[in-house]
N, CA, C and O atoms as CSV, one atom per row, in Angstrom:
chain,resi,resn,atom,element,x,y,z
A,1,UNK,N,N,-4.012,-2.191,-24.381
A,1,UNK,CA,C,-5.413,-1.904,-24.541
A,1,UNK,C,C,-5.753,-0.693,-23.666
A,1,UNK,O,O,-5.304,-0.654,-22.520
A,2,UNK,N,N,-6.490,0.259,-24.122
A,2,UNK,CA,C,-6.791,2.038,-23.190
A,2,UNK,C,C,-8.075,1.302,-23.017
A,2,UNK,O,O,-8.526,0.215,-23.380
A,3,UNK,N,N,-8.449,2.228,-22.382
A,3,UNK,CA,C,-9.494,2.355,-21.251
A,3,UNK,C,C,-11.074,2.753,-22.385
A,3,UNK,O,O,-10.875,3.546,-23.305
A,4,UNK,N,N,-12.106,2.330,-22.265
A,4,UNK,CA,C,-12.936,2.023,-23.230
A,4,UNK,C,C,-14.406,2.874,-22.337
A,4,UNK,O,O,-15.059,1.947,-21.858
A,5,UNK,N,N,-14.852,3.758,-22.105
A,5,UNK,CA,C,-16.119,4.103,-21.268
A,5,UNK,C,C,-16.947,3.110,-21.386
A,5,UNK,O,O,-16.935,2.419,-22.404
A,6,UNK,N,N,-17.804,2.876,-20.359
A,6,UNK,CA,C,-18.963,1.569,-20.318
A,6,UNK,C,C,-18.466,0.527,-21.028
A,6,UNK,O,O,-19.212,0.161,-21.936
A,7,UNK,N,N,-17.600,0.019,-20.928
A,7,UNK,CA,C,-16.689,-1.109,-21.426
A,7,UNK,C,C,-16.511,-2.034,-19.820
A,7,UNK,O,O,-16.527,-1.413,-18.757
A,8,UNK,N,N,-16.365,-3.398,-19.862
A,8,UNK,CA,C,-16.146,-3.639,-18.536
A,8,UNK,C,C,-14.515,-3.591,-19.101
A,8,UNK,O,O,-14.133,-3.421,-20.259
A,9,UNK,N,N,-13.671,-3.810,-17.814
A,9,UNK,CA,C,-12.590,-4.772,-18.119
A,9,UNK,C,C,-12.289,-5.920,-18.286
A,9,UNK,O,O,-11.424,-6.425,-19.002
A,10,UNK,N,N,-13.614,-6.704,-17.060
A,10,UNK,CA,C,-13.475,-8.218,-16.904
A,10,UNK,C,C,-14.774,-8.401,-17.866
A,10,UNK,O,O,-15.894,-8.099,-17.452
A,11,UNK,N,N,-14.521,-9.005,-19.403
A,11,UNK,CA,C,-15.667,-9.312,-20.226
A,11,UNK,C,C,-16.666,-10.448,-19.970
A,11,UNK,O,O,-17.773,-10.515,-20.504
A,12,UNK,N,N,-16.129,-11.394,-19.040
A,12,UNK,CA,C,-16.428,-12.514,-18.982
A,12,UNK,C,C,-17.302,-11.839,-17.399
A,12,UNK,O,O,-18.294,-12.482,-17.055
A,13,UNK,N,N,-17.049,-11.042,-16.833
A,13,UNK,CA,C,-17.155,-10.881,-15.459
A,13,UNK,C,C,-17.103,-12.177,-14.124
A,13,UNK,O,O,-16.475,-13.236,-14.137
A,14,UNK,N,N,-17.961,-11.643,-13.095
A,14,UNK,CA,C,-17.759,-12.616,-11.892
A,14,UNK,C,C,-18.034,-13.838,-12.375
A,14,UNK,O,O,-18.995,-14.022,-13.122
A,15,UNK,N,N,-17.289,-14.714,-12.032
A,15,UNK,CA,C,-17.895,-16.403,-12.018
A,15,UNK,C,C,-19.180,-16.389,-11.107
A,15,UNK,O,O,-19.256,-15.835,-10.011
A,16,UNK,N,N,-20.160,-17.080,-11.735
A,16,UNK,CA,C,-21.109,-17.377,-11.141
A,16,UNK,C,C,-21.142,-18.896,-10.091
A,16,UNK,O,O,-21.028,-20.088,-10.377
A,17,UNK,N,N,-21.333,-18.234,-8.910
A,17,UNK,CA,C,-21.270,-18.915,-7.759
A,17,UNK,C,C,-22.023,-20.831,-8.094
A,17,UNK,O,O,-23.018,-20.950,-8.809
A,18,UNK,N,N,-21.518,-21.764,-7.618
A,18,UNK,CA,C,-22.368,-23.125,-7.364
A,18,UNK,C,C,-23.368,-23.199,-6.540
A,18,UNK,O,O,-23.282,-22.517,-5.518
A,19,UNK,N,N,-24.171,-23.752,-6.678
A,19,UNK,CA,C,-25.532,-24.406,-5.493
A,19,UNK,C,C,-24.923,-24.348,-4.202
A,19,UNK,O,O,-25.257,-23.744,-3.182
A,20,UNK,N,N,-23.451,-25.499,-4.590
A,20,UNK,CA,C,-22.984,-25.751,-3.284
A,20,UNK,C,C,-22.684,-24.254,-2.455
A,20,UNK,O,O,-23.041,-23.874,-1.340
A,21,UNK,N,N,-21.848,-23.584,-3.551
A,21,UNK,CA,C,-21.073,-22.138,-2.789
A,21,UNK,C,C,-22.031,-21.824,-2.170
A,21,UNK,O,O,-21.854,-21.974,-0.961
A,22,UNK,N,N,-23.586,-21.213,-2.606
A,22,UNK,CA,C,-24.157,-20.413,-2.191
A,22,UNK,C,C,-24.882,-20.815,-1.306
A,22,UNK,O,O,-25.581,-20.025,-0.673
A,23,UNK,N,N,-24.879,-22.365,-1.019
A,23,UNK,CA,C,-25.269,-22.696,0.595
A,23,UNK,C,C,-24.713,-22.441,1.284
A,23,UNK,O,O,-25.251,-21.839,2.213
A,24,UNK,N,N,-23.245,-22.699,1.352
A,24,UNK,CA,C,-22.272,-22.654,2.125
A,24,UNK,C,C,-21.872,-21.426,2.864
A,24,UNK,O,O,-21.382,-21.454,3.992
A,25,UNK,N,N,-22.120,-20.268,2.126
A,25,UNK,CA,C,-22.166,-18.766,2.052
A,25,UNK,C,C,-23.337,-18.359,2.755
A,25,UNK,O,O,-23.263,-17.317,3.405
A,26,UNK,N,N,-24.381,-18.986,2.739
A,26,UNK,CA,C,-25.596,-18.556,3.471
A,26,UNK,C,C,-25.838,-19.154,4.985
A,26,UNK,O,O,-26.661,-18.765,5.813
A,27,UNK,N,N,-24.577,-20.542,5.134
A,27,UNK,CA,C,-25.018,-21.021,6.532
A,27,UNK,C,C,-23.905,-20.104,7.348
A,27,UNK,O,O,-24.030,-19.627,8.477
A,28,UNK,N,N,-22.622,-19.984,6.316
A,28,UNK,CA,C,-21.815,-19.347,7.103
A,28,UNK,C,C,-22.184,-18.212,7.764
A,28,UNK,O,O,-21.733,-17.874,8.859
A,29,UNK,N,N,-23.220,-17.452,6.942
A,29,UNK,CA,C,-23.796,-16.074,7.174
A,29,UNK,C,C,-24.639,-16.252,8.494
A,29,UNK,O,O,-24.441,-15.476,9.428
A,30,UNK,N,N,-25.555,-17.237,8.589
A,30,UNK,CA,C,-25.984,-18.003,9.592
A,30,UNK,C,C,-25.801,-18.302,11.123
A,30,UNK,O,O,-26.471,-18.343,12.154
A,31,UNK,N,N,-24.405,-18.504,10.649
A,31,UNK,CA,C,-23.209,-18.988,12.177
A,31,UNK,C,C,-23.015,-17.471,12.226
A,31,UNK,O,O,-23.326,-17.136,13.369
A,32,UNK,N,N,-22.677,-16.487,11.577
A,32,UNK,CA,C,-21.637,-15.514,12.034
A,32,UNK,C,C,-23.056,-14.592,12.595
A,32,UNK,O,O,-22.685,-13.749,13.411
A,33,UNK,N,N,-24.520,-14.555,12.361
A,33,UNK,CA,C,-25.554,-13.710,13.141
A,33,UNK,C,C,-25.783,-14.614,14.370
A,33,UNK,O,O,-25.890,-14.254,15.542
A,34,UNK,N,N,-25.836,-15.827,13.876
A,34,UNK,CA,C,-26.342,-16.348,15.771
A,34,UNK,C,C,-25.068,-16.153,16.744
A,34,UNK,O,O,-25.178,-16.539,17.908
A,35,UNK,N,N,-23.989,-15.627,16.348
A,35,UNK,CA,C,-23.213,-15.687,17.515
A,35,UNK,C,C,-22.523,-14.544,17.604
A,35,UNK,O,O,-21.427,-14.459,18.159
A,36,UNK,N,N,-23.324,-13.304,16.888
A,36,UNK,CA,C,-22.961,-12.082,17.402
A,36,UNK,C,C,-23.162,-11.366,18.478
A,36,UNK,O,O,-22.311,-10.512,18.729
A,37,UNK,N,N,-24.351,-11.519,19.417
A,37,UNK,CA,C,-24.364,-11.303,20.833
A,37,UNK,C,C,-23.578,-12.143,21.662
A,37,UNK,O,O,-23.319,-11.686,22.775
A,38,UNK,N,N,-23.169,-13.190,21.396
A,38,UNK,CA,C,-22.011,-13.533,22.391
A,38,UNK,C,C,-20.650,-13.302,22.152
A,38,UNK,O,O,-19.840,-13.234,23.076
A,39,UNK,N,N,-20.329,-13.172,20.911
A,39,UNK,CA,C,-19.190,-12.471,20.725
A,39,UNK,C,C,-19.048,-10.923,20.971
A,39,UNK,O,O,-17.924,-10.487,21.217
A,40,UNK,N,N,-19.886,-10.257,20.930
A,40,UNK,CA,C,-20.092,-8.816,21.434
A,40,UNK,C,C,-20.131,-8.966,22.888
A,40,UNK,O,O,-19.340,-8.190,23.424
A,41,UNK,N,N,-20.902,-9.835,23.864
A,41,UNK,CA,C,-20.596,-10.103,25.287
A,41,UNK,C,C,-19.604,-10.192,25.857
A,41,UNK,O,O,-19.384,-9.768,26.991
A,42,UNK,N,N,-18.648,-10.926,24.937
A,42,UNK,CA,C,-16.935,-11.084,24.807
A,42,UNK,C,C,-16.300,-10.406,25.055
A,42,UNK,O,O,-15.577,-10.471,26.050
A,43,UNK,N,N,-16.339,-8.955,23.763
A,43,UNK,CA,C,-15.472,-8.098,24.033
A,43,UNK,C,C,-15.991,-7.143,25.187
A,43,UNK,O,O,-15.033,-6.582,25.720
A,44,UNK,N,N,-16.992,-6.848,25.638
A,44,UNK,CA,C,-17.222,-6.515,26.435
A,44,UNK,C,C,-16.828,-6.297,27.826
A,44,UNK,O,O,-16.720,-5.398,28.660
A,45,UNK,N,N,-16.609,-8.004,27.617
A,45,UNK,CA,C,-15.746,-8.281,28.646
A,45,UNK,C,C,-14.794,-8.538,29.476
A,45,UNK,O,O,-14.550,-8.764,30.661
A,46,UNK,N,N,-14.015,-8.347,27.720
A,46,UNK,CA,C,-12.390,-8.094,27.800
A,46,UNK,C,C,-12.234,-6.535,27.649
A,46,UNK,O,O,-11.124,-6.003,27.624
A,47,UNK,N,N,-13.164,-5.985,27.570
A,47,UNK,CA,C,-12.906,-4.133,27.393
A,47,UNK,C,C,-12.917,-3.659,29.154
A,47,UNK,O,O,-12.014,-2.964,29.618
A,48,UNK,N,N,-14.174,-4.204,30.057
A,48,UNK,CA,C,-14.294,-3.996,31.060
A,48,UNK,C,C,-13.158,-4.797,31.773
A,48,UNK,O,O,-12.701,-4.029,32.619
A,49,UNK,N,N,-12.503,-5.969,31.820
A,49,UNK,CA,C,-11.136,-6.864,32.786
A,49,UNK,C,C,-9.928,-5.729,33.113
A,49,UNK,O,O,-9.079,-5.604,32.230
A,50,UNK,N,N,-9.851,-5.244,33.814
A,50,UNK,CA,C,-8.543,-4.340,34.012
A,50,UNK,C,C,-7.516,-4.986,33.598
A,50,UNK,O,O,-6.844,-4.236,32.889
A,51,UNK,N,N,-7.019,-6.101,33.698
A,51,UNK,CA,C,-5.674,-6.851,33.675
A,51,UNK,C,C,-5.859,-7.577,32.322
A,51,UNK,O,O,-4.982,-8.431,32.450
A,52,UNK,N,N,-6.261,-7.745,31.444
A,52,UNK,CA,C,-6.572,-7.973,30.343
A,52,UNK,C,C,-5.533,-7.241,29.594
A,52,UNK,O,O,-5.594,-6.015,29.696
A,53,UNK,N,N,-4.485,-7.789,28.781
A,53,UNK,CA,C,-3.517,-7.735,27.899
A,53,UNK,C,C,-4.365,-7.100,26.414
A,53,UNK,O,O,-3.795,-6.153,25.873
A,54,UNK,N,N,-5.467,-7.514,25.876
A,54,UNK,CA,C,-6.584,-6.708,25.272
A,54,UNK,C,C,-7.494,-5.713,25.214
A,54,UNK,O,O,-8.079,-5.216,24.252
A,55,UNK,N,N,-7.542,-5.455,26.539
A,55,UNK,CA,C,-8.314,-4.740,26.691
A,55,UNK,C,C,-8.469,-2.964,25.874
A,55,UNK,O,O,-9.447,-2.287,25.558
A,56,UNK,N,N,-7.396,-2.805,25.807
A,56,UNK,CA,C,-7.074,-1.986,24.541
A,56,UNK,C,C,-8.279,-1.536,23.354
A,56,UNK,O,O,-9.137,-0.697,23.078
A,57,UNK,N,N,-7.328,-3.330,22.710
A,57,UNK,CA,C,-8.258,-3.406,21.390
A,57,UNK,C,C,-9.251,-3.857,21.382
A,57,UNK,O,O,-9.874,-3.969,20.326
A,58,UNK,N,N,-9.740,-4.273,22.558
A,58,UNK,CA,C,-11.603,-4.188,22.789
A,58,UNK,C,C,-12.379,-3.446,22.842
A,58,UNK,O,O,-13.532,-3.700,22.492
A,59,UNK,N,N,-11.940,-2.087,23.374
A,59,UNK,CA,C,-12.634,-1.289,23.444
A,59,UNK,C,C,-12.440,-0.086,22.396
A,59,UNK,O,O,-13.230,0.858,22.390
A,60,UNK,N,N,-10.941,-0.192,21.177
A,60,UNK,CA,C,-11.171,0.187,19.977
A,60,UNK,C,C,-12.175,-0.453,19.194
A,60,UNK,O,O,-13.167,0.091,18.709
A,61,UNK,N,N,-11.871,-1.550,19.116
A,61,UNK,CA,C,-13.299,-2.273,18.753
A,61,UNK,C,C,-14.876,-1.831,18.658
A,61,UNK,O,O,-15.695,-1.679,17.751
A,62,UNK,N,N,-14.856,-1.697,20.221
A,62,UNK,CA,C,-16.421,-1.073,20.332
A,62,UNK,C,C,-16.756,0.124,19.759
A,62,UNK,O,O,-17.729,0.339,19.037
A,63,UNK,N,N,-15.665,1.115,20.211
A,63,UNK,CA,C,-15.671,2.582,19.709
A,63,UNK,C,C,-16.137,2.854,18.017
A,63,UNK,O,O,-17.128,3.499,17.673
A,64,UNK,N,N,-15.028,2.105,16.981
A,64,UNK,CA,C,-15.190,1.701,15.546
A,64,UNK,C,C,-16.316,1.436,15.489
A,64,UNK,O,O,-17.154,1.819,14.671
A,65,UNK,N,N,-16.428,0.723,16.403
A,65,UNK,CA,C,-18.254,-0.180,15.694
A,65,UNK,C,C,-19.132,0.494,16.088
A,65,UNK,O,O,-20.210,0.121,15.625
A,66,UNK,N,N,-19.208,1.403,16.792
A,66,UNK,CA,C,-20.378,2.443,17.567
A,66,UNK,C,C,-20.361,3.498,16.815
A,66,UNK,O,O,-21.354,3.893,16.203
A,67,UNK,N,N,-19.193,4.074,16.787
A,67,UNK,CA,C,-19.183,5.567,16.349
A,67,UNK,C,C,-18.087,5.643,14.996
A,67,UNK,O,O,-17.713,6.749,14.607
A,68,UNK,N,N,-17.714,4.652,14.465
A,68,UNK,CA,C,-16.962,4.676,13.111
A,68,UNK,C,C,-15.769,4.683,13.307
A,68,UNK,O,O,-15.659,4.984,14.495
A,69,UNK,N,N,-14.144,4.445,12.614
A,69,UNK,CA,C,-13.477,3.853,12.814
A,69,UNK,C,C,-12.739,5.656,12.747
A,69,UNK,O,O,-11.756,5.893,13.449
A,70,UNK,N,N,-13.386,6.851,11.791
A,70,UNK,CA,C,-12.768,7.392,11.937
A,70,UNK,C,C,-12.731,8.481,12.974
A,70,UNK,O,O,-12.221,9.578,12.750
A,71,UNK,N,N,-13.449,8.047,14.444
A,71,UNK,CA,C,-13.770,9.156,15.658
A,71,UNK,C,C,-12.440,9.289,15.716
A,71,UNK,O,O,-11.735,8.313,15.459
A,72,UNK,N,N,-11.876,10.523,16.065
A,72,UNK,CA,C,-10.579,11.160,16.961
A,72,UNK,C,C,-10.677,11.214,18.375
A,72,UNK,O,O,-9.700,11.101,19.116
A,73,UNK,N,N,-12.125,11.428,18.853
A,73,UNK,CA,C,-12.297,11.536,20.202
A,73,UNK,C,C,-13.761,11.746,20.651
A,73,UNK,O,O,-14.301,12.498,19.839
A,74,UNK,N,N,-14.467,11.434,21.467
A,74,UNK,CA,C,-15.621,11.582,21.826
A,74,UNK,C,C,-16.308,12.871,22.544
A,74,UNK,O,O,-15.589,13.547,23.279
A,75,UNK,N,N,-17.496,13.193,22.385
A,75,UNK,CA,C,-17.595,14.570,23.071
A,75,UNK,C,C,-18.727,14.501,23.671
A,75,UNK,O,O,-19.535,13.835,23.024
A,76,UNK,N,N,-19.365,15.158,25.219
A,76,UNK,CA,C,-20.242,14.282,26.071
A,76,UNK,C,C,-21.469,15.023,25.536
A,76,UNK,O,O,-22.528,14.797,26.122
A,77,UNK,N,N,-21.479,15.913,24.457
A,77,UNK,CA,C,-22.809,16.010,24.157
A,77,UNK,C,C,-22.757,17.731,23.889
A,77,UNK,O,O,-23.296,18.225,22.898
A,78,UNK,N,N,-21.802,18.813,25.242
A,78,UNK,CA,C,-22.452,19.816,25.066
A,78,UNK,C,C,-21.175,20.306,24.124
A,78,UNK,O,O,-20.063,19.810,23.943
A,79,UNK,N,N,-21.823,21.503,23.600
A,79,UNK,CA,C,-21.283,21.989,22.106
A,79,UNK,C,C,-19.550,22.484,22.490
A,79,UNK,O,O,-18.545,22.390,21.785
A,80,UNK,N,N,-19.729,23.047,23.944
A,80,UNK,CA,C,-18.695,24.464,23.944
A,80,UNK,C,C,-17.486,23.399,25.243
A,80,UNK,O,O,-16.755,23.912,26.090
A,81,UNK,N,N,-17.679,21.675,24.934
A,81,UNK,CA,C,-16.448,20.885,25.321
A,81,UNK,C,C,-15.416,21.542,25.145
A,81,UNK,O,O,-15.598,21.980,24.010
A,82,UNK,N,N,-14.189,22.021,25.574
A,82,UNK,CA,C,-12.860,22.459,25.421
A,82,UNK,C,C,-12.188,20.931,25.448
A,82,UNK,O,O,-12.769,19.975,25.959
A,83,UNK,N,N,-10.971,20.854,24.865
A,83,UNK,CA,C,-10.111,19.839,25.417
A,83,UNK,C,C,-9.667,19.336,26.459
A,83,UNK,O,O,-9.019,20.167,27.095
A,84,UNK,N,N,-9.719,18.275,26.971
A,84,UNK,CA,C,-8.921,17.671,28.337
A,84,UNK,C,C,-7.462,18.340,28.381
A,84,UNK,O,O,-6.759,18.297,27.371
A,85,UNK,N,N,-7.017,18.951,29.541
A,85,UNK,CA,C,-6.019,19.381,29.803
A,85,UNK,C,C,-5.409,17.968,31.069
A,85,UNK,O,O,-6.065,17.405,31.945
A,86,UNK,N,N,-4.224,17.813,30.748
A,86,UNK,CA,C,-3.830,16.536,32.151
A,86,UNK,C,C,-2.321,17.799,32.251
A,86,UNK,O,O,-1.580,18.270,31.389
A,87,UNK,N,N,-2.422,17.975,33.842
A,87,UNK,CA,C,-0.984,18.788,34.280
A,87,UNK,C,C,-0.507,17.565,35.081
A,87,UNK,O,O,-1.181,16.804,35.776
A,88,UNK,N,N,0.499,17.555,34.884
A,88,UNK,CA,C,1.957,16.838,35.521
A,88,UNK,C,C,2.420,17.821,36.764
A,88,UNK,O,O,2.831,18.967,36.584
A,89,UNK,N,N,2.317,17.335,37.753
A,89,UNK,CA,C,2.626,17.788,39.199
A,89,UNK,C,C,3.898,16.997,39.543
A,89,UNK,O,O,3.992,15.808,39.238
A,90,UNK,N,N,4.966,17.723,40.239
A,90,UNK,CA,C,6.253,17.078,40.488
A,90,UNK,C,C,5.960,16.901,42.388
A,90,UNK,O,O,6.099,17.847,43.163
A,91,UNK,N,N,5.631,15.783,42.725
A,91,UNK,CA,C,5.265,15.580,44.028
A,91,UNK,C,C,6.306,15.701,45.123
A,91,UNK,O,O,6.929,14.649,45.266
A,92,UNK,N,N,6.657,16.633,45.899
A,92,UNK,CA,C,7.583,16.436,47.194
A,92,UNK,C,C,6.892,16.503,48.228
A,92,UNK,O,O,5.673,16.608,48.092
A,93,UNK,N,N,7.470,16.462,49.541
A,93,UNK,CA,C,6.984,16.652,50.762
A,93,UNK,C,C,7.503,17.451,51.404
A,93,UNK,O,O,7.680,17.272,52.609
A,94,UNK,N,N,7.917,18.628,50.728
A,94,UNK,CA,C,8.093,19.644,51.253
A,94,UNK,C,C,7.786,20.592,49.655
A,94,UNK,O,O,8.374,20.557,48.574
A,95,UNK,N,N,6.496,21.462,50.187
A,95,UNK,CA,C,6.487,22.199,48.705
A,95,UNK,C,C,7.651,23.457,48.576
A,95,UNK,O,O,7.602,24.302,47.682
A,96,UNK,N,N,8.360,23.430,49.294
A,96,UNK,CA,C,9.131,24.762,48.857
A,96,UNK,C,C,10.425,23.889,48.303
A,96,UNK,O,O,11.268,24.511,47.657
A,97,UNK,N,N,10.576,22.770,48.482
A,97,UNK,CA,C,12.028,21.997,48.015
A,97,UNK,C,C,11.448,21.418,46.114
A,97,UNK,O,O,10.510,20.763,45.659
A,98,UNK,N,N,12.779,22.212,45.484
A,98,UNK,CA,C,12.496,22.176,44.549
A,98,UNK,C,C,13.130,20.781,43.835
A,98,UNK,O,O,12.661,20.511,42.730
A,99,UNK,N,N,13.835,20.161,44.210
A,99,UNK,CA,C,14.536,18.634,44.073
A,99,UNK,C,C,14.065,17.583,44.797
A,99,UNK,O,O,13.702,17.786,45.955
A,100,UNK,N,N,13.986,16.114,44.153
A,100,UNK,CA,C,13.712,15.437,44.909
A,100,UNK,C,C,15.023,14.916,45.465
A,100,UNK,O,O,16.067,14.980,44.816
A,101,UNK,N,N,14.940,14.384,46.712
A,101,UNK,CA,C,16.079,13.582,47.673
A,101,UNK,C,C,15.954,12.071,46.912
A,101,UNK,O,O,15.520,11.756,45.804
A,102,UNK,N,N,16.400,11.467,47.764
A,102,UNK,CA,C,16.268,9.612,47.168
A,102,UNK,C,C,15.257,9.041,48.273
A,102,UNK,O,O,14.555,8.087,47.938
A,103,UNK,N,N,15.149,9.512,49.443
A,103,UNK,CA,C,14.178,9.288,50.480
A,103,UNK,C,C,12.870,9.352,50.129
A,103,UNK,O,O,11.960,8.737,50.685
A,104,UNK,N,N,12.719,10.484,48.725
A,104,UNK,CA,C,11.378,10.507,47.971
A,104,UNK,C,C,11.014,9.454,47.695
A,104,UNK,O,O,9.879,9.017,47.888
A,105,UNK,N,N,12.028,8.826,47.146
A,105,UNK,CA,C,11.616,7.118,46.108
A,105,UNK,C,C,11.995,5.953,46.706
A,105,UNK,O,O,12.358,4.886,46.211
A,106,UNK,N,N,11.804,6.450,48.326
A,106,UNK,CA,C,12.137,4.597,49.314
A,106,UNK,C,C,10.276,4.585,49.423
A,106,UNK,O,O,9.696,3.644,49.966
């Protein structure tokens, strides 16, 4: 069978929901708004725990849900932000010694 314009595919379309379903669907809806400020308190508070094994994906979480899932990176507002640069410094205690000893890493 090809493809028909303004034709559905499903002729019969959606099943129409029961009494029961559509209570059930509306308390669930119910439970999941009354306990969105404490579940948002939650992650919150697994985003802020330093030692938190989650903390990660809590605060992807927030980010997605604030600013959309597809941010790359945040910017503090002014236009002419450049990128974060992080330099890697090779630490000795003596700056002219270009190797570290093993005394570095007691």
């Amino acid at each position: 069978m090809s493809f028909v314009k303004g034709q559905s595919g499903n002729v019969k379309g959606r099943p129409k929901q029961t009494e029961q379903q559509k209570d059930e669907k509306e308390q669930f809806i119910k439970l999941l708004k009354e306990s969105t400020i404490k579940s948002l308190e939650s992650i919150i508070y697994i985003a802020k725990d330093r030692l938190s094994k989650d903390r990660f994906n809590a605060c992807k979480y927030l980010i997605d849900k604030a600013y959309g899932v597809e941010t790359a990176f945040l910017l503090d507002g002014s236009e002419e932000a450049g990128p974060l640069v992080i330099e890697v410094v090779r630490r000795t205690k003596d700056p002219d010694m270009e190797t570290e000893t093993e005394e570095d890493w007691e």
